[in-house]
C-alpha positions in Angstrom: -99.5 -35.1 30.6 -98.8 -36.1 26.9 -98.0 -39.5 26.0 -94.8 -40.6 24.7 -95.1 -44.2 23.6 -95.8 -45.3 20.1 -99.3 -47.2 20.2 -98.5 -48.2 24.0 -94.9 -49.4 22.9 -91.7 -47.6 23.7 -91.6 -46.4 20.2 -92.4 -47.0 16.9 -89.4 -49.7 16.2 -90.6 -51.2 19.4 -94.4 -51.1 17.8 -93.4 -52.6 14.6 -91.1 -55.1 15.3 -94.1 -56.5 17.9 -97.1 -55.8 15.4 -95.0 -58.0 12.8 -94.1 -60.8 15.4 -97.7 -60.9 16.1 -99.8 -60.9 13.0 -97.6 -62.6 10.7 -98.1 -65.9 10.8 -94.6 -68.0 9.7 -93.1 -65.0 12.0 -95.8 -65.5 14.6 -94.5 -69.9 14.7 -91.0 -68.6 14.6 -91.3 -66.6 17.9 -93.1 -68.5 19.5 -90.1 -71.5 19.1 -88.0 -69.2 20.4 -89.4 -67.4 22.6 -88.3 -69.2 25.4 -84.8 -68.2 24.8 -85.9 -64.4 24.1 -85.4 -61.7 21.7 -81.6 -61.3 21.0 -81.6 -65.2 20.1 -84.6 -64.7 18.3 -83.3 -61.8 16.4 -80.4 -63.6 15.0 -83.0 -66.1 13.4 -84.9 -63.2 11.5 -81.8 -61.7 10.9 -81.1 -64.7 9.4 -84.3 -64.3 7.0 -83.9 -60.8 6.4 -82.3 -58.1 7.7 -85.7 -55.4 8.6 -89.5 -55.9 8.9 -91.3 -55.7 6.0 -91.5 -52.0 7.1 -87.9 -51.4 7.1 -87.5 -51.5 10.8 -84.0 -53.7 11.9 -85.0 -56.4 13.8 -81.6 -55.4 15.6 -82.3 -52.1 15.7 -80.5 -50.2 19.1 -83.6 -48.6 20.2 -85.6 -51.7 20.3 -87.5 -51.8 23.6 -85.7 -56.1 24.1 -87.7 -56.3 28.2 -90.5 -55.6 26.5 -90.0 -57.9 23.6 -89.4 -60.3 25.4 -92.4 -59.7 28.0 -94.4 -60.1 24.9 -92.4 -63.4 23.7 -93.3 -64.9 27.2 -97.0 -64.0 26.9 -97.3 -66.0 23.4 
């Protein structure tokens, strides 16, 4: 069986949207304020910062794997 996920995540959007949340520290304080109200709300916030990751990945981006966002938002 060959994997399909991207690092364990969905896929790379998914992956990078995470590894930015998590290891970037300003970021890291801003989801975990609102990661009680989960990752839509918290998009518009970065949104509101900047459009993309650092990496060029929208932090609206369709394919964006949001259950799992915000599975890892509740774990912060």
């Amino acid at each position: 069986m060959t994997d399909t996920t991207y690092n364990g995540w969905k896929n790379y959007e998914t992956w990078n949207v995470s590894l930015w949340l998590q290891n970037d520290y300003p970021l890291y304080q801003m989801a975990r304020a609102w990661a009680e109200h989960g990752y839509k709300s918290l998009s518009h916030q970065l949104i509101a910062r900047s459009p993309e990751t650092p990496d060029g990945v929208r932090w609206d981006d369709a394919s964006l794997d949001v259950p799992r966002l915000n599975e890892m938002l509740a774990e912060m």
